[in-house]
C-alpha positions as CSV (number, residue, x, y, z in Angstrom):
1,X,-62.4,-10.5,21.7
2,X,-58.4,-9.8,22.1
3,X,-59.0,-7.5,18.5
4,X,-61.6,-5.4,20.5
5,X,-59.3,-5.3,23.6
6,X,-56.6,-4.1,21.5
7,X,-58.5,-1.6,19.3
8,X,-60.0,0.1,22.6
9,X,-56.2,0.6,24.2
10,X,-55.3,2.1,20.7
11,X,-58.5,3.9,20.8
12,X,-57.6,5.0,24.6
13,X,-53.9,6.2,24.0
14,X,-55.2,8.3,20.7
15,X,-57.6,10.3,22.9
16,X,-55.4,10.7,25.8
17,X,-52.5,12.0,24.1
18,X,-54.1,13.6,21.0
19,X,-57.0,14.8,22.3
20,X,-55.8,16.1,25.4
21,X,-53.3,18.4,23.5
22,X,-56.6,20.0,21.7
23,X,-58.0,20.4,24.6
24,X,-54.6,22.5,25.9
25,X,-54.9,24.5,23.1
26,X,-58.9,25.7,23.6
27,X,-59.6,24.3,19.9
28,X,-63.4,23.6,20.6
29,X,-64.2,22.7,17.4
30,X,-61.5,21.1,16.5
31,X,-62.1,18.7,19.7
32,X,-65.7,18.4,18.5
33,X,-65.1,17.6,15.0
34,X,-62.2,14.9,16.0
35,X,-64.3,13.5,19.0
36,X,-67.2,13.0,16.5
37,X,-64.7,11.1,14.0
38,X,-63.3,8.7,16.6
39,X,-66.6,8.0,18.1
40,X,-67.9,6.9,14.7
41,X,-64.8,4.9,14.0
42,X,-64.5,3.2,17.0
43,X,-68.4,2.2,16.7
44,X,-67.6,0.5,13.1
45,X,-64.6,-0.8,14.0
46,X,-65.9,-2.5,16.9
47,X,-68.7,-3.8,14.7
48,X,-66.6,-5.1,12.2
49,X,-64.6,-7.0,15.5
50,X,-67.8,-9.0,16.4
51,X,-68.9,-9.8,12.7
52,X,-71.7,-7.5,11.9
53,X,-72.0,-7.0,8.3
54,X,-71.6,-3.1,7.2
55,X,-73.5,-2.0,4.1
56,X,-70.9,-0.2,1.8
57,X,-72.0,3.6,1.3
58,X,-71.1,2.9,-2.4
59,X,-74.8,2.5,-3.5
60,X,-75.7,5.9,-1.4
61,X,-73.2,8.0,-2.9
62,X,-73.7,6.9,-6.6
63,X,-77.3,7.7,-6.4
64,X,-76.1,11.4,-4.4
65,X,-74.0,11.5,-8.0
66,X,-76.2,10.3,-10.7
């Protein structure tokens, strides 16, 4: 519980300092694309914190290859 605590305030300062310059700067994609990046990490990360087992992507992207 104390990594998931941790991971959100790291989470937290990331979007109020990094994210609130994009915002300054009227980026709207660029807020978008990040936003959509965070909230992906931070939902597997916080998986991985309370054991849930992640299938790699390995398998998928060999068979997009071959």
């Amino acid at each position: 519980m104390i990594l998931f605590i941790i991971f959100t305030a790291i989470y937290t300062l990331v979007i109020l300092l990094d994210l609130k310059s994009v915002l300054k700067l009227k980026k709207r994609k660029v807020f978008l694309i990040y936003s959509l990046i965070l909230a992906v990490s931070y939902t597997i990360q916080t998986l991985l914190v309370f054991g849930v087992n992640i299938p790699s992507p390995t398998n998928a992207i060999m068979n997009l290859l071959s």
